[in-house]
C-alpha positions in Angstrom: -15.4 1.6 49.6 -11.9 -0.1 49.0 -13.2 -1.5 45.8 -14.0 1.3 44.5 -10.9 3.1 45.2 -9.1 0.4 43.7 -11.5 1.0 40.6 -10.8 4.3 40.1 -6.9 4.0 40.5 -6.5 1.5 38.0 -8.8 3.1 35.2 -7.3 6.4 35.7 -3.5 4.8 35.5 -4.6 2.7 32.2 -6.7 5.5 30.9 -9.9 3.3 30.6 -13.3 3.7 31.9 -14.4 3.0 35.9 -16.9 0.9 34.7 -14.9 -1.5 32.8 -12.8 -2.1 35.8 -15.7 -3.0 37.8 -17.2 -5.2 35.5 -13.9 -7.1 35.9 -14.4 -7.1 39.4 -17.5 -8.6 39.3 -17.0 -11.1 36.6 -13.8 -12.0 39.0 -16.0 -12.3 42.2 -18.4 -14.8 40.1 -15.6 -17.0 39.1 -14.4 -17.0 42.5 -17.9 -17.8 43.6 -18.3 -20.7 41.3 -14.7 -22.4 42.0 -16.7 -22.5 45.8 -20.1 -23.5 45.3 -19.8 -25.4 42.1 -19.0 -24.3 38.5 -22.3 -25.3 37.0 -23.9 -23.2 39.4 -25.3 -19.5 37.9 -23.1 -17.0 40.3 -24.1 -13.9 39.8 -21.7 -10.8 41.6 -22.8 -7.0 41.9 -20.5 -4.2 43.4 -22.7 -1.3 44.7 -21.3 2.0 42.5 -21.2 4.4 45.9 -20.0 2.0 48.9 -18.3 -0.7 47.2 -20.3 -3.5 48.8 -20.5 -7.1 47.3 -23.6 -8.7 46.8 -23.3 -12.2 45.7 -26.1 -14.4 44.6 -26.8 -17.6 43.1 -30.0 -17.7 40.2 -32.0 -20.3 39.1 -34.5 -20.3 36.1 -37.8 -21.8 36.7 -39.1 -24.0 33.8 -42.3 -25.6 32.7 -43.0 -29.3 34.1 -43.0 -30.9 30.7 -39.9 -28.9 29.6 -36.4 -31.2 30.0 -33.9 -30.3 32.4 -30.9 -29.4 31.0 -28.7 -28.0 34.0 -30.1 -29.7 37.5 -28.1 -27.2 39.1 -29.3 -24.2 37.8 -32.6 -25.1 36.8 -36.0 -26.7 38.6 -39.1 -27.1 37.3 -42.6 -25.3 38.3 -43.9 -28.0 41.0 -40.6 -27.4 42.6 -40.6 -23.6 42.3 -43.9 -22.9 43.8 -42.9 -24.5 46.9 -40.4 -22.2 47.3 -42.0 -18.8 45.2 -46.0 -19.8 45.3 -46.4 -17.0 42.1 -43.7 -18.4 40.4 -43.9 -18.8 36.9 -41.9 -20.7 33.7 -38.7 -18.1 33.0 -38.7 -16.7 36.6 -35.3 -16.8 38.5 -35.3 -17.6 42.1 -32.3 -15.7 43.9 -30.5 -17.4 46.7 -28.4 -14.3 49.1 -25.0 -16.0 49.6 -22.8 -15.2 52.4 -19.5 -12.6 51.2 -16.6 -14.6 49.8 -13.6 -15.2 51.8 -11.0 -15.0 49.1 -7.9 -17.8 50.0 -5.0 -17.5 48.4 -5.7 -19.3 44.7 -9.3 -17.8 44.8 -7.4 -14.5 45.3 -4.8 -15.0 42.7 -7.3 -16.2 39.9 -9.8 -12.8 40.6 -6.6 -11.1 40.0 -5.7 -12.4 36.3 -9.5 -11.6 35.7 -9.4 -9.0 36.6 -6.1 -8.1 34.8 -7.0 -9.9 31.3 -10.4 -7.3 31.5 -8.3 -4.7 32.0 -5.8 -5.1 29.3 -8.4 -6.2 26.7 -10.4 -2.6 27.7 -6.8 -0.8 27.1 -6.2 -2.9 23.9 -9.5 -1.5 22.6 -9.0 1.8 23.8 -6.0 2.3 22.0 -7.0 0.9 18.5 -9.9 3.4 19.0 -7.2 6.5 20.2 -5.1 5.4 17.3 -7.0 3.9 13.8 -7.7 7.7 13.3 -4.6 8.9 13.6 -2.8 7.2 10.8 -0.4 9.8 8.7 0.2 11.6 11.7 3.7 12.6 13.5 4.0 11.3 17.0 6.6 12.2 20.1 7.7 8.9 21.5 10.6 7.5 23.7 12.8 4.3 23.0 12.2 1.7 25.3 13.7 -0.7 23.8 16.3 -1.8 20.5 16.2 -5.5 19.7 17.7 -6.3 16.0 17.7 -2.6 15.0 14.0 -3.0 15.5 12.8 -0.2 18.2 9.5 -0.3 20.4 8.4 3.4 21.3 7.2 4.2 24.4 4.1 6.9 22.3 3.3 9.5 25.4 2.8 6.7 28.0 -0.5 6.1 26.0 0.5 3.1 23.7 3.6 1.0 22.5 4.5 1.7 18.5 7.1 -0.7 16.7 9.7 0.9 14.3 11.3 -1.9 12.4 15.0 -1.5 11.5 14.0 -1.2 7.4 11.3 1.9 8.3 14.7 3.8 10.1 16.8 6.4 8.7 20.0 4.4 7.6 22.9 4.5 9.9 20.6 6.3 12.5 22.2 5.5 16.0 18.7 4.3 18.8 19.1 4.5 21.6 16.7 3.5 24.8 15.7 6.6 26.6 16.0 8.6 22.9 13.6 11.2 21.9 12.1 10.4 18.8 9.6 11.7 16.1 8.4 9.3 13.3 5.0 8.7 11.4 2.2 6.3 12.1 1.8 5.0 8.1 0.0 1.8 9.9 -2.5 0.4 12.7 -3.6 -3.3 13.2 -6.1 -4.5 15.5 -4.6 -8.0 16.4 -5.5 -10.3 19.1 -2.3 -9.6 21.0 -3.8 -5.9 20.8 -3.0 -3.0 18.4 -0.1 -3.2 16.5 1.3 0.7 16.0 3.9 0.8 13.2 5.8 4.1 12.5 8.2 5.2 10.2 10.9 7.8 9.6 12.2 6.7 6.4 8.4 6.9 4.5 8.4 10.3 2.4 5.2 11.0 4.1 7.3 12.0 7.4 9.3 14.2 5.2 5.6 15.9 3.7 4.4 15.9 7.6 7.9 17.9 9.0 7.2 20.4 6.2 3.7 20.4 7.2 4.7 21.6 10.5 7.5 23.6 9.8 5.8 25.6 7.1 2.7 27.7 8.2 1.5 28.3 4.4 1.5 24.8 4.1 -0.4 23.9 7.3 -3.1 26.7 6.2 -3.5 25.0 2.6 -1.8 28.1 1.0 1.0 26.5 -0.3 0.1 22.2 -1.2 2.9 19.1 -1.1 2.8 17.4 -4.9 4.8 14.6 -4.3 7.8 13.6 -2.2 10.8 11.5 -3.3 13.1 10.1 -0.9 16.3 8.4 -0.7 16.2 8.3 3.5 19.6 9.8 5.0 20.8 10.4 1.8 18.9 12.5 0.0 15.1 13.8 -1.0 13.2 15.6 -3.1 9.6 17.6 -2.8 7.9 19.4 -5.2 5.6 22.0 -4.1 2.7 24.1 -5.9 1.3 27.7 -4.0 -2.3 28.6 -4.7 -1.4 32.3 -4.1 0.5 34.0 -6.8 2.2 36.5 -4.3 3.8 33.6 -2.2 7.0 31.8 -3.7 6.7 28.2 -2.6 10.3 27.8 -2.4 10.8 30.3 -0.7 8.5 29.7 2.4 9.6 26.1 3.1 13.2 27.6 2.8 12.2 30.1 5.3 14.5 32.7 6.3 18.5 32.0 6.0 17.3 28.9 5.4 15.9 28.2 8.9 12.4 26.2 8.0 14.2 23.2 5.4 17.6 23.3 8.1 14.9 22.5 11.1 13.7 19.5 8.6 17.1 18.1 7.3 18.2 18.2 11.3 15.5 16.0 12.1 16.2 13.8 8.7 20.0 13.1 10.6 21.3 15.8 7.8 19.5 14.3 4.7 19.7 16.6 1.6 16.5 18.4 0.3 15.8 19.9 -2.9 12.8 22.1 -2.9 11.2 22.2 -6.9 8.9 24.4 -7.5 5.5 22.1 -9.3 4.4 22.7 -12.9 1.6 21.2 -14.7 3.8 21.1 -17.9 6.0 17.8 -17.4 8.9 19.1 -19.2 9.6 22.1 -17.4 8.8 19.9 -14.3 11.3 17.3 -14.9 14.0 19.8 -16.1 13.7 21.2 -12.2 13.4 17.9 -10.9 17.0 16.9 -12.4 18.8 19.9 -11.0 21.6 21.2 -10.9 22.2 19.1 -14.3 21.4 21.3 -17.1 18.8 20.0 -19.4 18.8 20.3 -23.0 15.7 18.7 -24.5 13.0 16.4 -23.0 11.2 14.0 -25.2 7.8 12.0 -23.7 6.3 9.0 -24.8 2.9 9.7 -23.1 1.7 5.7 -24.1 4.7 4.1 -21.9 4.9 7.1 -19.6 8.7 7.4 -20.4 10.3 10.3 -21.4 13.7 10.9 -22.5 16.2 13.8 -21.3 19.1 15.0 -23.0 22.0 17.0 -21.5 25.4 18.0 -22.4 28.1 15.6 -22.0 29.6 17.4 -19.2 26.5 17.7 -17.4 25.4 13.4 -17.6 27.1 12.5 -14.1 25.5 14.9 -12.3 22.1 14.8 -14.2 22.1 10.7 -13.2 23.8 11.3 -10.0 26.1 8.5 -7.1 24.7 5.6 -8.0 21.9 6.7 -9.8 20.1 8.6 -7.4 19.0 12.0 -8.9 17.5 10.6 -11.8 15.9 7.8 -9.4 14.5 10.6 -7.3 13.1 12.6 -10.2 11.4 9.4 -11.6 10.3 9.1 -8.4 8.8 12.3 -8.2 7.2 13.0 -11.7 5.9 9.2 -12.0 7.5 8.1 -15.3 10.6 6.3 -16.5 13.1 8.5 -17.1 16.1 7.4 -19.6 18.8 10.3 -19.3 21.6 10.3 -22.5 23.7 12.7 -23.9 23.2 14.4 -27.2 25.4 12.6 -29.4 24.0 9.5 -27.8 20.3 10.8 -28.7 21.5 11.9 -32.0 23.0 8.1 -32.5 19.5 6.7 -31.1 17.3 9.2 -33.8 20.0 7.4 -36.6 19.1 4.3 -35.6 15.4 4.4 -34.9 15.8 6.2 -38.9 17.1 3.7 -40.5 15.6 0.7 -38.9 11.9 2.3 -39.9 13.1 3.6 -43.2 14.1 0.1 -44.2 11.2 -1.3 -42.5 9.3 0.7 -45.2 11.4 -0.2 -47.9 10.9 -3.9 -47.4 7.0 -3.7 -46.3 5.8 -1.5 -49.2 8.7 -1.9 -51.8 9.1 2.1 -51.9 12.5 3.6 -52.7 14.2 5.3 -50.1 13.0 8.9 -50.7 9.6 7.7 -50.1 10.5 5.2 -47.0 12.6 9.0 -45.3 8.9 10.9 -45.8 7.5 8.3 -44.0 9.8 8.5 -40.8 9.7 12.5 -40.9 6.6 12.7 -40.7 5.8 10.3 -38.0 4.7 7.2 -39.0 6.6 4.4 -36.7 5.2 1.2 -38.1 3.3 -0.4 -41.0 -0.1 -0.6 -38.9 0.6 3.7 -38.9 -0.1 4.0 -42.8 -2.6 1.5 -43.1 -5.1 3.1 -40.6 -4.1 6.9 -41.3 -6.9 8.5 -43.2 -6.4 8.6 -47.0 -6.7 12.5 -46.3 -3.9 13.1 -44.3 -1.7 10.8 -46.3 -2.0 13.2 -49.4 -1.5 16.0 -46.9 2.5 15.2 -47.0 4.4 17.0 -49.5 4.5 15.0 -52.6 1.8 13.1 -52.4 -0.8 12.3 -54.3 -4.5 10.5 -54.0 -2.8 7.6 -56.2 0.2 7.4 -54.1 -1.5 7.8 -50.9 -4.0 4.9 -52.0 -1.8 2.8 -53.2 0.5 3.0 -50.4 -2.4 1.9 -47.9 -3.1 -0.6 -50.1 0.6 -2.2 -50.2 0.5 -1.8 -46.4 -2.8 -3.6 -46.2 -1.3 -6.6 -47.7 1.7 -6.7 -46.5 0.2 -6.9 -42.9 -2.2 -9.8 -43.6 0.3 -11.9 -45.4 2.1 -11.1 -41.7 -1.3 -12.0 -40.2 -1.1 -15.9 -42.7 2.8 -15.9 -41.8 2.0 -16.0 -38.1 -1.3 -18.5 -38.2 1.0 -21.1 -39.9 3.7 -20.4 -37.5 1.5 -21.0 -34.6 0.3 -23.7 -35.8 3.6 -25.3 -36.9 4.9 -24.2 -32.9 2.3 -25.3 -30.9 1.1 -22.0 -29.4 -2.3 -21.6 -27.6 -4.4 -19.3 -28.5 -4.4 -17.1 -24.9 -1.2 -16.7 -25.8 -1.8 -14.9 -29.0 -4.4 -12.5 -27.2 -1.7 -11.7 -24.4 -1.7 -7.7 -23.7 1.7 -6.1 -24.7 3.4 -8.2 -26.7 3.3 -8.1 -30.6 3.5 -10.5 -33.1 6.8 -11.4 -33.7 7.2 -11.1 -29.4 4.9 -13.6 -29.5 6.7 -16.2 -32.3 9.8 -15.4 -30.6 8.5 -16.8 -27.3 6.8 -19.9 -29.5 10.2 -20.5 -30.3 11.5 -20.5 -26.6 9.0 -23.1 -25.7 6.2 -20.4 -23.9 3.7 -21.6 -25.9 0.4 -20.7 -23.4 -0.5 -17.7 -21.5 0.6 -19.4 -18.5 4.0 -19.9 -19.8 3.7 -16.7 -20.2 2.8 -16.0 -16.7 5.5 -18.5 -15.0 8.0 -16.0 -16.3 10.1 -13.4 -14.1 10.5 -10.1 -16.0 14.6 -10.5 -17.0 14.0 -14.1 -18.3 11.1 -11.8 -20.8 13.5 -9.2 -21.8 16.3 -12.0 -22.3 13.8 -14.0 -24.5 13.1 -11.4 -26.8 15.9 -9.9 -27.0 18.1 -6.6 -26.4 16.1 -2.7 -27.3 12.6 -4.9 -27.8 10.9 -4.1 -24.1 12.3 -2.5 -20.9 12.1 -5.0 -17.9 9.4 -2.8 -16.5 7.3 -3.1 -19.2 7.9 -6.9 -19.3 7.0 -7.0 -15.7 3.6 -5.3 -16.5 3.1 -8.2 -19.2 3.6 -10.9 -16.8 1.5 -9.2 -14.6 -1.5 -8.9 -16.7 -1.1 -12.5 -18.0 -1.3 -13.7 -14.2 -5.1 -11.7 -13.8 -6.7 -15.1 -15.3 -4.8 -16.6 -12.2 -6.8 -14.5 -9.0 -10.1 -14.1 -11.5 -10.2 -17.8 -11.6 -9.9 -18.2 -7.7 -13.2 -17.0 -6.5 -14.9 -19.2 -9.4 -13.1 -22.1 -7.9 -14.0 -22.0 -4.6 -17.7 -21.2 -5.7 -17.6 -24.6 -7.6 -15.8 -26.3 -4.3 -18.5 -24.9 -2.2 -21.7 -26.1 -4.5 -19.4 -29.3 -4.7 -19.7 -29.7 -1.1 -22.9 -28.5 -0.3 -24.2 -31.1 -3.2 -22.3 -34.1 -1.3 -24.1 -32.6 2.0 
């Protein structure tokens, strides 16, 4: 009865099934059994559920006569067997009662890691299982211990979580003993057991606070569009309600301010700016960037980039301490955001003017007056005119079928003697033809890097996305869009991978 007492004690410390604890027991008792009677010998141990007795027992398998022996210990054939079972027959076990183990000291001491090793592999498993499930949830834990600014949390005496010193608020004292609340944004099943990682810092603890604090969120009433955070600095969360009656800001403001305070307390006093969501971007990023003032929004819905101008007086606090409020309103809408004042916008519009007006000038040998039409109404390149339908060409004022035609025409020409002009420069630079398919660049990107000796798509590729930027020069491509270049020329890289260890397989298996 002792056993089972003992059973029962450790599974309901540990939190893990009876069972599993006697089947380490017993898988204890058997090893014990074998380092006694032999270990090639088939010990087999069995605690009784309701009194805890032991019943040990050794098997062996009966085989046919002209089978082969392959364990003399454990097996005998059927001549042999019938002397001992008379209806014995070939798969039959014959069961030998052994007398109770008495446990010495090493015998005792080795049942014990058995028994132990069973027990934390059952509570390894159990807590994967508790926890896979549970990802994206807040947890209460205590700090047990701070090593490197890295913390292990003690999670309700039910598992150990690990909050690494770069998932932390910054400049957030930890303490062991310290009541804490953070996020579990990851769960690893690893030999060593389940590896718990939370977070405080991931904007998805911000979302979950709110979550908690607000009931119109919790009930679905009011949803979380996105959350931008610059951890114990400062954060932003946009937020859309589904009832017209509701003010979204309002509710997570709560009142006198009591729901966000309860948040930014347990943020270690980080700043929160509540925006209410839109579906039109411009209105949305104009509330994103507050307090700054905005005067006009322009999007470039191809690059995802949009550009906001605001009053002079209002640029340091529309782009914020190093950067941050425009950071966090990228952040929150999803596009580049390039913030300038409006004399520097009304500078950029004079420049992007002239350089297309005398872009036109040169490719279609048009006067100016023509060449300004052009750039008011639109048209940003050559390859613009040439594939705009004849019919909205003679829609601009002043022109005509003939002048409409013949400007296609001019713009036609001029773009396949561009097309000759870049075959014989490849061909005079050496560059490979993957390279002149690469996504993203255009052609004079691509003579330019001809010219810098990147001559093949994995030239291309071996790039970082400043050395890019450098390459072609200054205004020609932000490094973000260079980094999506380099990016997509590296796909050939992992698509290739598979094939190759396909062929190293078929290579091996043909050598085999």
């Amino acid at each position: 009865m002792e056993l089972i007492q003992v059973a029962d004690t450790v599974a309901r410390e540990k939190n893990i099934d009876r069972e599993i604890v006697l089947q380490a027991m017993e898988e204890a008792i058997q090893k014990a059994g074998r380092s006694k009677y032999g270990y090639e010998q088939d010990i087999r141990a069995q605690i009784n559920r309701s009194n805890g007795d032991i019943e040990l027992k050794r098997y062996r398998e009966v085989i046919a006569n002209d089978d082969e022996i392959e364990n003399e210990v454990s097996q005998l054939k059927l001549d042999q067997a019938v002397r001992i079972k008379p209806d014995a027959q070939p798969g039959d076990f014959l069961i030998d009662e052994l007398p109770p183990l008495d446990f010495g000291r090493i015998a005792a001491q080795t049942a014990k890691q058995v028994i132990m090793q069973k027990v934390r592999e059952a509570e390894r498993a159990r807590q994967y299982e508790e926890f896979k499930d549970k990802v994206g949830e807040i947890v209460n834990g205590v700090v047990k211990r701070v090593e490197y600014g890295n913390a292990t949390i003690d999670i309700q005496g039910r598992a150990e979580g690990l909050l690494r010193r770069d998932e932390t608020i910054p400049r957030e004292p930890l303490n062991v003993n310290d009541r804490i609340r953070a996020i579990i944004y990851e769960v690893r099943e690893e030999t060593r057991g389940p590896q718990i990682f939370l977070s405080r810092s991931h904007p998805e603890f911000m979302a979950k606070l709110f979550t908690q604090e607000v009931p119109e969120i919790y009930d679905g009433i009011i949803e979380i569009k996105a959350v931008a955070r610059d951890p114990g600095s400062r954060a932003k969360i946009a937020v859309l309600s589904h009832d017209n009656s509701i003010d979204p800001v309002g509710a997570c403001v709560g009142m006198r301010g009591s729901r966000v305070q309860a948040v930014v307390n347990e943020l270690g006093g980080e700043k929160v700016d509540i925006i209410p969501h839109t579906e039109d971007l411009g209105s949305f990023v104009v509330s994103a960037l507050q307090p700054a003032a905005v005067s006009k929004v322009v999007l470039d819905e191809d690059k995802k980039r949009m550009d906001v101008v605001v009053p002079e007086e209002q640029l340091s606090l529309a782009i914020g301490r190093r950067g941050q409020n425009v950071r966090l309103a990228s952040m929150l809408t999803g596009w580049d955001i390039d913030v300038m004042t409006e004399e520097q916008e009304s500078e950029r519009r004079a420049e992007e003017f002239r350089t297309r007006s005398t872009l036109f000038i040169e490719a279609l040998d048009v006067d100016d007056v023509i060449a300004h039409l052009l750039v008011a109404e639109g048209f940003v390149s050559v390859e613009d005119i040439a594939e705009t339908p004849i019919d909205e060409l003679n829609e601009i004022e002043g022109f005509e079928e003939e002048i409409s035609t013949e400007l296609q025409q001019r713009a036609i020409n001029w773009l396949e003697q561009k097309e000759q002009e870049l075959k014989e420069k490849q061909s005079d630079l050496g560059i490979a033809d993957d390279l002149m398919e690469a996504q993203g660049l255009r052609p004079e990107h691509i003579i330019k890097l001809g010219e810098n000796d990147v001559k093949t798509l994995d030239d291309l590729a071996d790039l970082a996305g400043d050395e890019l930027v450098e390459i072609l020069g200054e205004g020609q491509m932000t490094e973000k869009e260079a980094n999506d270049v380099i990016m997509k020329a590296r796909e050939h890289w992992f698509a290739d991978e598979p094939q190759a260890e396909a062929e190293a397989e078929t290579s091996d298996e043909a050598e085999a």
